[in-house]
mmCIF file as Biopython writes it, N, C-alpha, C and O atoms, coordinates in Angstrom:
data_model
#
loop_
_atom_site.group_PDB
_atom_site.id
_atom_site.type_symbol
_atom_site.label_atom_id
_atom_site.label_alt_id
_atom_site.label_comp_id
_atom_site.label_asym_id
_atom_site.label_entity_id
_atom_site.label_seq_id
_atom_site.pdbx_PDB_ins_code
_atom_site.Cartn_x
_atom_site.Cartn_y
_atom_site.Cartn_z
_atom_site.occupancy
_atom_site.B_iso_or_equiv
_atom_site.auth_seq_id
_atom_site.auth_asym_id
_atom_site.pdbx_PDB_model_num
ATOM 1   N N  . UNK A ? 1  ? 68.681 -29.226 -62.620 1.0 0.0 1  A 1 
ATOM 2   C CA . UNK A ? 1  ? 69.141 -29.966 -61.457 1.0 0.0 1  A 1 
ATOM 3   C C  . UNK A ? 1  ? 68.384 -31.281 -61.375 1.0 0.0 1  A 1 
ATOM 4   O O  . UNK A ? 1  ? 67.259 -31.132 -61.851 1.0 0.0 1  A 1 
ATOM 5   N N  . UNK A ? 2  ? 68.607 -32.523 -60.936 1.0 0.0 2  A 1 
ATOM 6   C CA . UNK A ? 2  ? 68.482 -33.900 -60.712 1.0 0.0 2  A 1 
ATOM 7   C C  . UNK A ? 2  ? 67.814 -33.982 -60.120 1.0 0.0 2  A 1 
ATOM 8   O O  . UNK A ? 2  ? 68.450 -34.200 -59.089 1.0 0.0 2  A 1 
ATOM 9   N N  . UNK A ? 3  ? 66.131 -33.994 -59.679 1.0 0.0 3  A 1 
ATOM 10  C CA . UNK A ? 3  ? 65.184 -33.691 -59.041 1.0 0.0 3  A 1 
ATOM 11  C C  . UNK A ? 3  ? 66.069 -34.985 -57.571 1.0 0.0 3  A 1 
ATOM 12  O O  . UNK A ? 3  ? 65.864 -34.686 -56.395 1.0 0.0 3  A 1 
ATOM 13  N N  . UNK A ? 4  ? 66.801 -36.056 -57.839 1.0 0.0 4  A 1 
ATOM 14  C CA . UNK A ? 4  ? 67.141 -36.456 -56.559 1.0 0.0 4  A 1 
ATOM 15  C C  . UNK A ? 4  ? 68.510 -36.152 -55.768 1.0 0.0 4  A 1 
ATOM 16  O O  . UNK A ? 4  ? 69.246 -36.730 -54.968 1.0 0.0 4  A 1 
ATOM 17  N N  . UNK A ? 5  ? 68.436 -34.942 -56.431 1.0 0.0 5  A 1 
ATOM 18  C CA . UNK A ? 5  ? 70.035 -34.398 -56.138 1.0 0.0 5  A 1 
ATOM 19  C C  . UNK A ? 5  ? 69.235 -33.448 -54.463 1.0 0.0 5  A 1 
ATOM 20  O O  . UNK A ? 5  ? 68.092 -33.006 -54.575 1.0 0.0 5  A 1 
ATOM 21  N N  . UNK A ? 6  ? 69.953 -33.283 -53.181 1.0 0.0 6  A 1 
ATOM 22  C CA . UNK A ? 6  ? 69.640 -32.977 -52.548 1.0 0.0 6  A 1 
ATOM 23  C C  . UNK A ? 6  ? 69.885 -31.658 -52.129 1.0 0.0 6  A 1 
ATOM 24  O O  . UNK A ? 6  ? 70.847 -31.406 -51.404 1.0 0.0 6  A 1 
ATOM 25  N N  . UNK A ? 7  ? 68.732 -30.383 -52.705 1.0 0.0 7  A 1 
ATOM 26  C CA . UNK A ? 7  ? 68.651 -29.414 -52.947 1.0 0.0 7  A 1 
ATOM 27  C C  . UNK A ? 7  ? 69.561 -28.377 -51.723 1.0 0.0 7  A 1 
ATOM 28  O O  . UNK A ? 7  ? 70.091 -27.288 -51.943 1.0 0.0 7  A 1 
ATOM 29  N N  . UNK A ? 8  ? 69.516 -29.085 -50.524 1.0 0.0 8  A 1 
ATOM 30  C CA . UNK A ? 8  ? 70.360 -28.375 -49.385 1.0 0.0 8  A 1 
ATOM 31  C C  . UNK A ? 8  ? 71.563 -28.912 -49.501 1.0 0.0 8  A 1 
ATOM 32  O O  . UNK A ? 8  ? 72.059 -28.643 -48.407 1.0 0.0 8  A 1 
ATOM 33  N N  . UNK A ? 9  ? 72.400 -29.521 -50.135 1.0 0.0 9  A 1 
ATOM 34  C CA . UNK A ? 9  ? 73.315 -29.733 -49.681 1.0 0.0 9  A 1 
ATOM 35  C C  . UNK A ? 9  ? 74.500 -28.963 -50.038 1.0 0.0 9  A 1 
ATOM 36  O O  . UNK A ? 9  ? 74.839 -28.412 -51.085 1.0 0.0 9  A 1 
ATOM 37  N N  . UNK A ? 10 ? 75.095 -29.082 -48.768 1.0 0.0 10 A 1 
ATOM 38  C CA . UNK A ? 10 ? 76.688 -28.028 -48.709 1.0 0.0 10 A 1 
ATOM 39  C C  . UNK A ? 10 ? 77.154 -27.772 -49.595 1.0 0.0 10 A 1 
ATOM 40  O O  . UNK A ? 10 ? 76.950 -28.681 -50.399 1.0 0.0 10 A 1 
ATOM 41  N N  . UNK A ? 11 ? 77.877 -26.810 -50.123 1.0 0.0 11 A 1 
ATOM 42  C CA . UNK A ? 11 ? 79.051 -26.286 -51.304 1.0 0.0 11 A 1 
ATOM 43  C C  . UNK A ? 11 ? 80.015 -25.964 -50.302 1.0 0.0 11 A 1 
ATOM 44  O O  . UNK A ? 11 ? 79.922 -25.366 -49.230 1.0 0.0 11 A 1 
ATOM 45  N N  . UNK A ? 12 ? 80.650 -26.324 -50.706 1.0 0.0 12 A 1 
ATOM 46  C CA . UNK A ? 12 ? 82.248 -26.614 -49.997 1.0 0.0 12 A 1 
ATOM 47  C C  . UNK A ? 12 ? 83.004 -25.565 -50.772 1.0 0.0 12 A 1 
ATOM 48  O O  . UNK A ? 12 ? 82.765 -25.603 -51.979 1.0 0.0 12 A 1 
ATOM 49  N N  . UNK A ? 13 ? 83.867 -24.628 -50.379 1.0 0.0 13 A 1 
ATOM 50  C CA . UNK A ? 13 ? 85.161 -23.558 -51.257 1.0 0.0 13 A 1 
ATOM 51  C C  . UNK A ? 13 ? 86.316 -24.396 -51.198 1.0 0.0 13 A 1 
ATOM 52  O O  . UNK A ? 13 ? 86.358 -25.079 -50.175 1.0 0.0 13 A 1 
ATOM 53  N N  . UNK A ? 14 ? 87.474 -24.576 -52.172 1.0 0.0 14 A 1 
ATOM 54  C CA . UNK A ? 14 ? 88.252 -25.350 -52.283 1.0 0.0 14 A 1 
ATOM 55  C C  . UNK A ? 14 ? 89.313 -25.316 -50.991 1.0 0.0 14 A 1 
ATOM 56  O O  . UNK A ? 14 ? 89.579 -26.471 -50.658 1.0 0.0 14 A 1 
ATOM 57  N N  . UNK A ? 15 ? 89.659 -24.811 -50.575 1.0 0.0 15 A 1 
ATOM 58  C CA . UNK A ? 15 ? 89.809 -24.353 -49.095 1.0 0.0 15 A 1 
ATOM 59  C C  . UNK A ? 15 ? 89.195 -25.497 -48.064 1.0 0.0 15 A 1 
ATOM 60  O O  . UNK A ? 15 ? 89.919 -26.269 -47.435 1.0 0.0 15 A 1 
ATOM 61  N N  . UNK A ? 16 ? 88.296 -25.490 -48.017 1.0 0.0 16 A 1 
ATOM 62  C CA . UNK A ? 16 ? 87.266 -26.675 -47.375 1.0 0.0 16 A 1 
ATOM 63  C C  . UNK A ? 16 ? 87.385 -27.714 -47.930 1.0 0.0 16 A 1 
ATOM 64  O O  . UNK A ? 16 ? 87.625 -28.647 -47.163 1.0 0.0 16 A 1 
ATOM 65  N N  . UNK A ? 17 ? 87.319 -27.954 -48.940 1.0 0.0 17 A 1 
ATOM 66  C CA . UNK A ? 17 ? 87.567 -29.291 -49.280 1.0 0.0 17 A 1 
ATOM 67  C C  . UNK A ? 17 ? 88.889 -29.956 -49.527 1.0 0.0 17 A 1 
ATOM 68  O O  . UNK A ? 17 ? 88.930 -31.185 -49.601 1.0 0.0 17 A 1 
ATOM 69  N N  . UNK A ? 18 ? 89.841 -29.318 -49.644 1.0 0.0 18 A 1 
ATOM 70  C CA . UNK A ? 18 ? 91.271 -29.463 -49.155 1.0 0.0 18 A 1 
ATOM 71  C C  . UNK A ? 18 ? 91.532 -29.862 -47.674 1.0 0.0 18 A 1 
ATOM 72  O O  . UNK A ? 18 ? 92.690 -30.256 -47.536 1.0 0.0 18 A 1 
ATOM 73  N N  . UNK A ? 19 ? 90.738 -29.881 -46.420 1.0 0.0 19 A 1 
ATOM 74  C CA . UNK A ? 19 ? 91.188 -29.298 -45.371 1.0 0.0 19 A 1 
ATOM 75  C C  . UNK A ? 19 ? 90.017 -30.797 -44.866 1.0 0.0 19 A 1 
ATOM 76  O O  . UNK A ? 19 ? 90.228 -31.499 -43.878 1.0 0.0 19 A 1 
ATOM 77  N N  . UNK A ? 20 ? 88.977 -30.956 -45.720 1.0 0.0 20 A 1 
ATOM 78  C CA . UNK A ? 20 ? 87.940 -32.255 -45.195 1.0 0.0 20 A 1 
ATOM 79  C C  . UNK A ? 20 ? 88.541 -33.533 -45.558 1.0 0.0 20 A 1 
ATOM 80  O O  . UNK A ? 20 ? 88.604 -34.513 -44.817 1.0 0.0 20 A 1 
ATOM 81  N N  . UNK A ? 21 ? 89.029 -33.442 -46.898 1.0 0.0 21 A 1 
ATOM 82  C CA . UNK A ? 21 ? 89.424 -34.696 -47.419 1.0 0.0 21 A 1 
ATOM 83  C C  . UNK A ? 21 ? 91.201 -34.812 -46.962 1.0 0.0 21 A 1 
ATOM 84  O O  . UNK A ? 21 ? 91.885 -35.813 -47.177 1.0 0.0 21 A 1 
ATOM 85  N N  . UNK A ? 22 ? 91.620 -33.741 -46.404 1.0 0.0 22 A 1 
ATOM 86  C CA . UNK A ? 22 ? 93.309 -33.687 -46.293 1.0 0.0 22 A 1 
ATOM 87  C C  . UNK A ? 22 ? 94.126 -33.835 -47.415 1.0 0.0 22 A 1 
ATOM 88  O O  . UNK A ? 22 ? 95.132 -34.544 -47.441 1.0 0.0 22 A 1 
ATOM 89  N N  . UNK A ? 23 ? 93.539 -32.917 -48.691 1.0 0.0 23 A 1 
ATOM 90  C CA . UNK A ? 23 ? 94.346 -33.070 -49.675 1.0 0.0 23 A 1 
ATOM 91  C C  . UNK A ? 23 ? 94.532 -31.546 -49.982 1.0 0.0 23 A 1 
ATOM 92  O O  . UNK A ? 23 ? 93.843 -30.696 -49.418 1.0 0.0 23 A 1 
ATOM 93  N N  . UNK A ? 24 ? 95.726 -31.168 -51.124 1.0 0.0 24 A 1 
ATOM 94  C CA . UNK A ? 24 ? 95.599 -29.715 -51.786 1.0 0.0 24 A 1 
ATOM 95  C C  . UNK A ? 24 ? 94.819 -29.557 -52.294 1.0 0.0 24 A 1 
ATOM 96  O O  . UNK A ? 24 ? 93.889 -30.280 -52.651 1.0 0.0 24 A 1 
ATOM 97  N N  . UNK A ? 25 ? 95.196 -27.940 -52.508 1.0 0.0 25 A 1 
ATOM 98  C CA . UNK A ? 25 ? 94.296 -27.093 -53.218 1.0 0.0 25 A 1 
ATOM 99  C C  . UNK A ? 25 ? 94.450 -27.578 -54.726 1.0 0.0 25 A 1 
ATOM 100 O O  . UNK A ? 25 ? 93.517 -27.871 -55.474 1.0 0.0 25 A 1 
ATOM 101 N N  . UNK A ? 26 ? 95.924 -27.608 -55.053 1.0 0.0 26 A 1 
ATOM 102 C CA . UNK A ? 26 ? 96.264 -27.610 -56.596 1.0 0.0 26 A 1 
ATOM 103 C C  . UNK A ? 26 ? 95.668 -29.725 -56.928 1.0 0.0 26 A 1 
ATOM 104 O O  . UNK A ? 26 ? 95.591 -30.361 -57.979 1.0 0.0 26 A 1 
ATOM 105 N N  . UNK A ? 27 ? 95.552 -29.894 -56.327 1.0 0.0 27 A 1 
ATOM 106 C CA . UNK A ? 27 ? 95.244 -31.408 -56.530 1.0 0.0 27 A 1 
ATOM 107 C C  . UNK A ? 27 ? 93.508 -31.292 -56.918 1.0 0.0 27 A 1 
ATOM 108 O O  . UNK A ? 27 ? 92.946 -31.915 -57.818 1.0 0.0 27 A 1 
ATOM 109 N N  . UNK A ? 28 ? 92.845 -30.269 -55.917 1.0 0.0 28 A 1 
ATOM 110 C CA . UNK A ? 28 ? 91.201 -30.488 -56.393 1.0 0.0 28 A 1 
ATOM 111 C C  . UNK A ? 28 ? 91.397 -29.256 -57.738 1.0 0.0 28 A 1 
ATOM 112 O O  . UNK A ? 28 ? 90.742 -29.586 -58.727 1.0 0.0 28 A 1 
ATOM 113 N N  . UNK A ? 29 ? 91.962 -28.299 -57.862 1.0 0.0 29 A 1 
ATOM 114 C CA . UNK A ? 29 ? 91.616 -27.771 -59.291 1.0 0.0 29 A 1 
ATOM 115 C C  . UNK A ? 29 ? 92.445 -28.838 -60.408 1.0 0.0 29 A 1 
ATOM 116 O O  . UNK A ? 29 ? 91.847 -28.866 -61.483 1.0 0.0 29 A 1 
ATOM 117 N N  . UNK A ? 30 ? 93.267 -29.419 -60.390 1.0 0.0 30 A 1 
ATOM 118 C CA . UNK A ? 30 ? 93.825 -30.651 -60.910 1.0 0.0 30 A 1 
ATOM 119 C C  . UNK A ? 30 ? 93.030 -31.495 -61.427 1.0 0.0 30 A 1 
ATOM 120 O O  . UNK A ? 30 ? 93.377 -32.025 -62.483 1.0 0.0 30 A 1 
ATOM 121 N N  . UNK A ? 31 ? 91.753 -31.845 -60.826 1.0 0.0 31 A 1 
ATOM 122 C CA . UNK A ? 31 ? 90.496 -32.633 -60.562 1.0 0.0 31 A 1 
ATOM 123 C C  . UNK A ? 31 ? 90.219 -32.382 -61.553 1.0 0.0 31 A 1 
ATOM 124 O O  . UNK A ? 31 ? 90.391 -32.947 -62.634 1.0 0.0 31 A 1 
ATOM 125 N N  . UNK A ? 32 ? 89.565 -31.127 -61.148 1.0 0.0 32 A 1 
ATOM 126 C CA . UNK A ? 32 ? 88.394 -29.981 -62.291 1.0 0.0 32 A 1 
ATOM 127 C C  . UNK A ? 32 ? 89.087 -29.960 -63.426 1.0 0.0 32 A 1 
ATOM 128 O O  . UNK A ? 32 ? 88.249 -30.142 -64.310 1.0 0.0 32 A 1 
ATOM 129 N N  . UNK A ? 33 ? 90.547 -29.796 -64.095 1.0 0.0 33 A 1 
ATOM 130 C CA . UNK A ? 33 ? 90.764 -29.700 -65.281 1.0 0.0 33 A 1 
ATOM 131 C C  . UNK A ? 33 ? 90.855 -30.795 -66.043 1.0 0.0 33 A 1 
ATOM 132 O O  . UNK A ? 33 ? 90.925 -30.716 -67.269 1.0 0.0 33 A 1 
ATOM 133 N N  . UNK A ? 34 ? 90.865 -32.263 -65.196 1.0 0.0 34 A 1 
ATOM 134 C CA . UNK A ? 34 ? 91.015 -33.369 -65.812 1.0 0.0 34 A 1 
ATOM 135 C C  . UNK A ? 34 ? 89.511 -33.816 -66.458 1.0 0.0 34 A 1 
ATOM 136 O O  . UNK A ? 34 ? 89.255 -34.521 -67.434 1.0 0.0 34 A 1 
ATOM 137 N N  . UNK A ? 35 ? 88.489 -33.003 -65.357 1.0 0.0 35 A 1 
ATOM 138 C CA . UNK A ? 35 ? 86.696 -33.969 -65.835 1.0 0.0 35 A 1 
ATOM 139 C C  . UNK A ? 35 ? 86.691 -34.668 -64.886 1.0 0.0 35 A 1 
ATOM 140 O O  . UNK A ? 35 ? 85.657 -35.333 -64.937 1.0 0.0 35 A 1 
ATOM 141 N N  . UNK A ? 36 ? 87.386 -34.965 -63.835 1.0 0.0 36 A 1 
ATOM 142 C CA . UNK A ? 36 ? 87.201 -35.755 -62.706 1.0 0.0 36 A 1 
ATOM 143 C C  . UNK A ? 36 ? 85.907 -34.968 -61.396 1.0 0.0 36 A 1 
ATOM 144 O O  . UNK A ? 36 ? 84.973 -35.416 -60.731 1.0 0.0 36 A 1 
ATOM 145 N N  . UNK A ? 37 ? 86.388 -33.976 -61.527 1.0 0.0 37 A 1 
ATOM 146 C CA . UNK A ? 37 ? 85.851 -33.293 -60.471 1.0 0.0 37 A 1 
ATOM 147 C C  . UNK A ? 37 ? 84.747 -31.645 -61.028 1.0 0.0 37 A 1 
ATOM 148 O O  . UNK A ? 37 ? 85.494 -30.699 -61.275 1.0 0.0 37 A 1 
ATOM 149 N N  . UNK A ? 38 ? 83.460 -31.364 -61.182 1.0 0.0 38 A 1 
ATOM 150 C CA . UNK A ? 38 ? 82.980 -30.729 -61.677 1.0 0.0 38 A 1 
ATOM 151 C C  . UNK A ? 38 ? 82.464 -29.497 -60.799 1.0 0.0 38 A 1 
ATOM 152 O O  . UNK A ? 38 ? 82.131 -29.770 -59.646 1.0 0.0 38 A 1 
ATOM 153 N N  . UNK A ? 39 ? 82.392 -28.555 -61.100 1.0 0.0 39 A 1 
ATOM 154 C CA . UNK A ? 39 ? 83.032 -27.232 -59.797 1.0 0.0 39 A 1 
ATOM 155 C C  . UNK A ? 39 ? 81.001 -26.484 -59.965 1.0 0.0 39 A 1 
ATOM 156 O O  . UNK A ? 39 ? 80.372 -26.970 -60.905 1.0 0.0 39 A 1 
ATOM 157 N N  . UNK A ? 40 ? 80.603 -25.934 -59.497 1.0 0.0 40 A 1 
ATOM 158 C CA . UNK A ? 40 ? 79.607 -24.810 -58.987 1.0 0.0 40 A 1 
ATOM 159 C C  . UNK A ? 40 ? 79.910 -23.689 -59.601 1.0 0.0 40 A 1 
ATOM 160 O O  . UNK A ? 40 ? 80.726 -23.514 -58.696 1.0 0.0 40 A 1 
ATOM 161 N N  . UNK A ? 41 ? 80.006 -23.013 -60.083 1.0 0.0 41 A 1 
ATOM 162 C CA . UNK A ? 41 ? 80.550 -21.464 -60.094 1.0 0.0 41 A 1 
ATOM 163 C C  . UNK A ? 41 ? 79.236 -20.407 -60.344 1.0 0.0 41 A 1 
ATOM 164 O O  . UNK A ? 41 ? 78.296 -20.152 -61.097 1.0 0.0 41 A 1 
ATOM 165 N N  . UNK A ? 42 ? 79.765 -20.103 -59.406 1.0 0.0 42 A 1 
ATOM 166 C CA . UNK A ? 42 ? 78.263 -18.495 -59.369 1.0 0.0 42 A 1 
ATOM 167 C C  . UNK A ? 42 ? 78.996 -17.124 -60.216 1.0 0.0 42 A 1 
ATOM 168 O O  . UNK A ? 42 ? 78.483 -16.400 -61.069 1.0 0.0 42 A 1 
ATOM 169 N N  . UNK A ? 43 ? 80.445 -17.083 -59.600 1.0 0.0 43 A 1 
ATOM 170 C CA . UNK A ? 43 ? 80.869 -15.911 -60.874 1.0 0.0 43 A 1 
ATOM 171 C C  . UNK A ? 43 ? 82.797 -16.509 -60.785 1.0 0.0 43 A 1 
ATOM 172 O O  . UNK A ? 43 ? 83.243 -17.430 -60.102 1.0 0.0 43 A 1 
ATOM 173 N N  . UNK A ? 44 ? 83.451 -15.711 -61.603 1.0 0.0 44 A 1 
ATOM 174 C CA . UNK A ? 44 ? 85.114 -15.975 -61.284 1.0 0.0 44 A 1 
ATOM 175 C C  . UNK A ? 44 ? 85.632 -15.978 -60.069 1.0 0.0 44 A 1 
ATOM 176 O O  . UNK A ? 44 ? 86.374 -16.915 -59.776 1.0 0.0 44 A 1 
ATOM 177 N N  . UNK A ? 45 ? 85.371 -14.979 -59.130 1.0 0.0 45 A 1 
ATOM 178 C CA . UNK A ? 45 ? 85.470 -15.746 -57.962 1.0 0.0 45 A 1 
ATOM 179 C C  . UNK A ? 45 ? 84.479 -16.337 -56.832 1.0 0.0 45 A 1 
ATOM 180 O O  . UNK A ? 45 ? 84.627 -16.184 -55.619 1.0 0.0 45 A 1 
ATOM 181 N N  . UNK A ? 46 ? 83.616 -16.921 -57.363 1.0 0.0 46 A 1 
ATOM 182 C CA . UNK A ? 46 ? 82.650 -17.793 -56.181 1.0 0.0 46 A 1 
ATOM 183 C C  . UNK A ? 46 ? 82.525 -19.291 -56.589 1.0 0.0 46 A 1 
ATOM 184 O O  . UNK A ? 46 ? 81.574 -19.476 -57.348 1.0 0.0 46 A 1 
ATOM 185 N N  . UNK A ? 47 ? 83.096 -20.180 -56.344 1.0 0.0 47 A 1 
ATOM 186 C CA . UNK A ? 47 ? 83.595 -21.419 -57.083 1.0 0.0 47 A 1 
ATOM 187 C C  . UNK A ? 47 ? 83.338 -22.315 -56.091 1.0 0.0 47 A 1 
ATOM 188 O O  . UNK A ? 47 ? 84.117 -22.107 -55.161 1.0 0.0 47 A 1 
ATOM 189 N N  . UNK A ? 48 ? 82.423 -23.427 -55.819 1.0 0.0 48 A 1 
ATOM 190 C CA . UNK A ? 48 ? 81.804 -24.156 -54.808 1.0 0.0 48 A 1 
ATOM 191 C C  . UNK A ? 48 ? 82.155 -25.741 -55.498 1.0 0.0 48 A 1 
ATOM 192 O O  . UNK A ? 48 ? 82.469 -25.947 -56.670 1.0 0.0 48 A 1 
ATOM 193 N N  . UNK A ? 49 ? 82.002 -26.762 -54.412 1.0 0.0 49 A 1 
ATOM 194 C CA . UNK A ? 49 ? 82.226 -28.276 -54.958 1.0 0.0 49 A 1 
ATOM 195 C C  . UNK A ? 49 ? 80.918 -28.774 -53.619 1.0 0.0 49 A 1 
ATOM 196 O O  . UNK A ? 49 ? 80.754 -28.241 -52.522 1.0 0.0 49 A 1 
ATOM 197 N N  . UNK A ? 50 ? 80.163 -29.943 -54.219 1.0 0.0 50 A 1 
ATOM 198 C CA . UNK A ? 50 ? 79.750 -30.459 -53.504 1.0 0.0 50 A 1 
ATOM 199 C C  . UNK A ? 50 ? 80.248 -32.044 -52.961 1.0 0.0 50 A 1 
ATOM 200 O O  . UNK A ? 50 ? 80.549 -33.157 -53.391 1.0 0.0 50 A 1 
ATOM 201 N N  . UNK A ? 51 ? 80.131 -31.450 -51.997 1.0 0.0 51 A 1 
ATOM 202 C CA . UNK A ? 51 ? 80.929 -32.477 -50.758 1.0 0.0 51 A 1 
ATOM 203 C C  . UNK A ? 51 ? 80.095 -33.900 -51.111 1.0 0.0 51 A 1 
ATOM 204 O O  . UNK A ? 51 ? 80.290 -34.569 -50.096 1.0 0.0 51 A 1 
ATOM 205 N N  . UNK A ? 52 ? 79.464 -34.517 -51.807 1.0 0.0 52 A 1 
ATOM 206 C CA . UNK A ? 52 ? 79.103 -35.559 -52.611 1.0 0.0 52 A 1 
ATOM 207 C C  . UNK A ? 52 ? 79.637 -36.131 -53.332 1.0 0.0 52 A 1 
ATOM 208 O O  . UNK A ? 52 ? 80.118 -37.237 -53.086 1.0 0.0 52 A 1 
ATOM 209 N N  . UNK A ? 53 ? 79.734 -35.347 -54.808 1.0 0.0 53 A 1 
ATOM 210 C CA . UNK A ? 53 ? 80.141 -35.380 -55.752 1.0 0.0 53 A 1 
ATOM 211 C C  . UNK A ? 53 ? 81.871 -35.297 -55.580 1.0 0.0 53 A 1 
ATOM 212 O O  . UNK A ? 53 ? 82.335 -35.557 -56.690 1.0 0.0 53 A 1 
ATOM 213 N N  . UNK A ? 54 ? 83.013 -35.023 -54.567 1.0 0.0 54 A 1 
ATOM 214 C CA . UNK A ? 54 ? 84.436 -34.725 -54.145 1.0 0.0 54 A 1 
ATOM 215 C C  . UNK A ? 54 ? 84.568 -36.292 -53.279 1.0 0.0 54 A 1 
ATOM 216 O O  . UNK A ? 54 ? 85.529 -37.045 -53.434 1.0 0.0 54 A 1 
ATOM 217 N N  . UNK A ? 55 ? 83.370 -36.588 -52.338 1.0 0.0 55 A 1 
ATOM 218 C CA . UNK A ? 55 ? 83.563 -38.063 -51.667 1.0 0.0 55 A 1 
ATOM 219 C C  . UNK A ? 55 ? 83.240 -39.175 -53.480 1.0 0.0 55 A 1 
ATOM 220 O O  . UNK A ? 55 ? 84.053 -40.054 -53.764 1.0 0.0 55 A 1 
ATOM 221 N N  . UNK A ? 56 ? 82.645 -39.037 -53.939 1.0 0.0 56 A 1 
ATOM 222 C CA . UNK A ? 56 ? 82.526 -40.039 -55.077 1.0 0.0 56 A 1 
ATOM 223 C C  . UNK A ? 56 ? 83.396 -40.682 -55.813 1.0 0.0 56 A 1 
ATOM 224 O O  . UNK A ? 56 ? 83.549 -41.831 -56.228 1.0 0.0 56 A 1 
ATOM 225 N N  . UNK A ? 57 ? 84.246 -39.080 -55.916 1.0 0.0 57 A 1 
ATOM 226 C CA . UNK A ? 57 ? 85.758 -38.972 -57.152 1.0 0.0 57 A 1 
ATOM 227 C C  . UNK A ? 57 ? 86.559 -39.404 -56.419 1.0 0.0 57 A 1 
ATOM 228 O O  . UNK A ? 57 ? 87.475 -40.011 -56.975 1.0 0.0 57 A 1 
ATOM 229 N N  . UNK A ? 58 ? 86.606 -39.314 -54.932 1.0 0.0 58 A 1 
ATOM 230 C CA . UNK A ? 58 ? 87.833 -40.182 -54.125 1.0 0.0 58 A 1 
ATOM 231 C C  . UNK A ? 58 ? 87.433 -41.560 -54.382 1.0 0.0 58 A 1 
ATOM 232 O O  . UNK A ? 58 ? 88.088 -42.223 -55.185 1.0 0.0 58 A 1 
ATOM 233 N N  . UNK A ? 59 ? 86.446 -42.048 -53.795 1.0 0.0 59 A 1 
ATOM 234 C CA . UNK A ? 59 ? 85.777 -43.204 -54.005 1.0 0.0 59 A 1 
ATOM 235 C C  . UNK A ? 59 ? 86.127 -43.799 -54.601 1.0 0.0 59 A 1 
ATOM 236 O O  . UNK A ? 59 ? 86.502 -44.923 -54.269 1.0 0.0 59 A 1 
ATOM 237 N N  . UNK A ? 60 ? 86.199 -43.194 -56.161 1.0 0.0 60 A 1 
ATOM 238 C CA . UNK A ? 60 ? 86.374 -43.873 -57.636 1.0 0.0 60 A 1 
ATOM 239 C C  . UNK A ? 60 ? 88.270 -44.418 -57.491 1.0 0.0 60 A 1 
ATOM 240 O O  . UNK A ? 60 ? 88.913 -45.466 -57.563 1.0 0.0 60 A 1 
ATOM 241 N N  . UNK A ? 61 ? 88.493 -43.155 -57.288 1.0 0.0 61 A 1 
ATOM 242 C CA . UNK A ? 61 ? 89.600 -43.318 -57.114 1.0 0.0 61 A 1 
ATOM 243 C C  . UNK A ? 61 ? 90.377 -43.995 -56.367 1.0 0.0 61 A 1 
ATOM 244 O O  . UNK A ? 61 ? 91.344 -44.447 -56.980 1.0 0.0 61 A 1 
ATOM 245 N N  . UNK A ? 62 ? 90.302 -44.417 -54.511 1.0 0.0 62 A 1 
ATOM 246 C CA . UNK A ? 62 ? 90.474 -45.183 -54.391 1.0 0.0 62 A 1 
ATOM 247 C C  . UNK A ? 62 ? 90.157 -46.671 -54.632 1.0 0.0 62 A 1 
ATOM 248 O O  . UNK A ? 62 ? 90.963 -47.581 -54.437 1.0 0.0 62 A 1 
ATOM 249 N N  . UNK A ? 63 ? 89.034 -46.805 -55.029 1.0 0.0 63 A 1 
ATOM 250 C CA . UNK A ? 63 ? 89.246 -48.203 -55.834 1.0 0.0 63 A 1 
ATOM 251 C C  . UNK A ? 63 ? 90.124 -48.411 -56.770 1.0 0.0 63 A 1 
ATOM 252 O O  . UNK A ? 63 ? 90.560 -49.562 -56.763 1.0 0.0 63 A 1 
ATOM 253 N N  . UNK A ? 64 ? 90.574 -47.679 -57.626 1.0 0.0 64 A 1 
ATOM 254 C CA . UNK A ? 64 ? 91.115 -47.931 -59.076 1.0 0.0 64 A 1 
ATOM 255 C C  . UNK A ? 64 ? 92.689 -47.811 -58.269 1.0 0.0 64 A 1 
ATOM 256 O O  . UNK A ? 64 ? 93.565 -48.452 -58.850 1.0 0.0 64 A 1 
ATOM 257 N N  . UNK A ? 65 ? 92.991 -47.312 -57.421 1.0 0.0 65 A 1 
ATOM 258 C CA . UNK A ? 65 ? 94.515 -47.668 -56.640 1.0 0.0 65 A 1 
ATOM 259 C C  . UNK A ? 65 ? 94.061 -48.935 -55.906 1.0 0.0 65 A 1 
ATOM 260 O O  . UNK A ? 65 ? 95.017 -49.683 -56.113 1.0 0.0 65 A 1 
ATOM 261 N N  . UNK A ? 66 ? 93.397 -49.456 -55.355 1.0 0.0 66 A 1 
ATOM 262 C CA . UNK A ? 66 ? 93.534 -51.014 -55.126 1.0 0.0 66 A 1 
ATOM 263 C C  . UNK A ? 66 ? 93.258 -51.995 -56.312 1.0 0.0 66 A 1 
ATOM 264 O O  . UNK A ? 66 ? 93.086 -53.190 -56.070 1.0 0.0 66 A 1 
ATOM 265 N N  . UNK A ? 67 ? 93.224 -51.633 -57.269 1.0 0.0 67 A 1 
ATOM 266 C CA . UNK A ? 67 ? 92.756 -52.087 -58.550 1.0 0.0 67 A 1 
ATOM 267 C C  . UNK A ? 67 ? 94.106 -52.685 -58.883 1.0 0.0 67 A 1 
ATOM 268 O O  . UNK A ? 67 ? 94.503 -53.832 -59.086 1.0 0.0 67 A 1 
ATOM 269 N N  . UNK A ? 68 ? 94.812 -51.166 -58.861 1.0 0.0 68 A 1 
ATOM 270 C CA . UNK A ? 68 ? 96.514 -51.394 -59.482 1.0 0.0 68 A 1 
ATOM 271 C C  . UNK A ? 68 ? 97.532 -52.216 -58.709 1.0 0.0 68 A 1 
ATOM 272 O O  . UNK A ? 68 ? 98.482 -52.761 -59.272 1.0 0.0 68 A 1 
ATOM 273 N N  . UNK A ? 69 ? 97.289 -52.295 -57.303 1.0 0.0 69 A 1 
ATOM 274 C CA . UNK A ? 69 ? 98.185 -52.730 -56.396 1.0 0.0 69 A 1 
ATOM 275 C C  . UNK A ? 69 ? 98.247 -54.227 -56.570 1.0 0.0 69 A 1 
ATOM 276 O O  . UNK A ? 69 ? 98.995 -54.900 -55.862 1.0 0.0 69 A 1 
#
């Protein structure tokens, strides 16, 4: 771990992070299969995102749509 990565911070279930950012479910595992979005997993089903690293990839992303416009 990234000694400045901030050891408390939230893990979000895709559920949650669908519901923070107002997007789908199939759009953030969409993420994860592209390399955009890199997931937590404790076992097959315990699968966490940090709410950091999900604001970043929007981030990125909305820039690169005002990029195109």
């Amino acid at each position: 771990m990234n000694p400045s990565t901030n050891e408390t911070e939230a893990l979000l279930t895709v559920k949650e992070v669908a519901k923070r950012w107002n997007m789908c479910t199939k759009t953030i595992r969409r993420y994860v299969d592209q390399g955009l979005l890199k997931q937590v997993r404790f076992s097959a089903r315990c699968i966490r995102y940090r709410a950091s690293e999900v604001a970043a990839v929007l981030a990125t992303m909305s820039g690169e749509n005002r990029r195109a416009s």
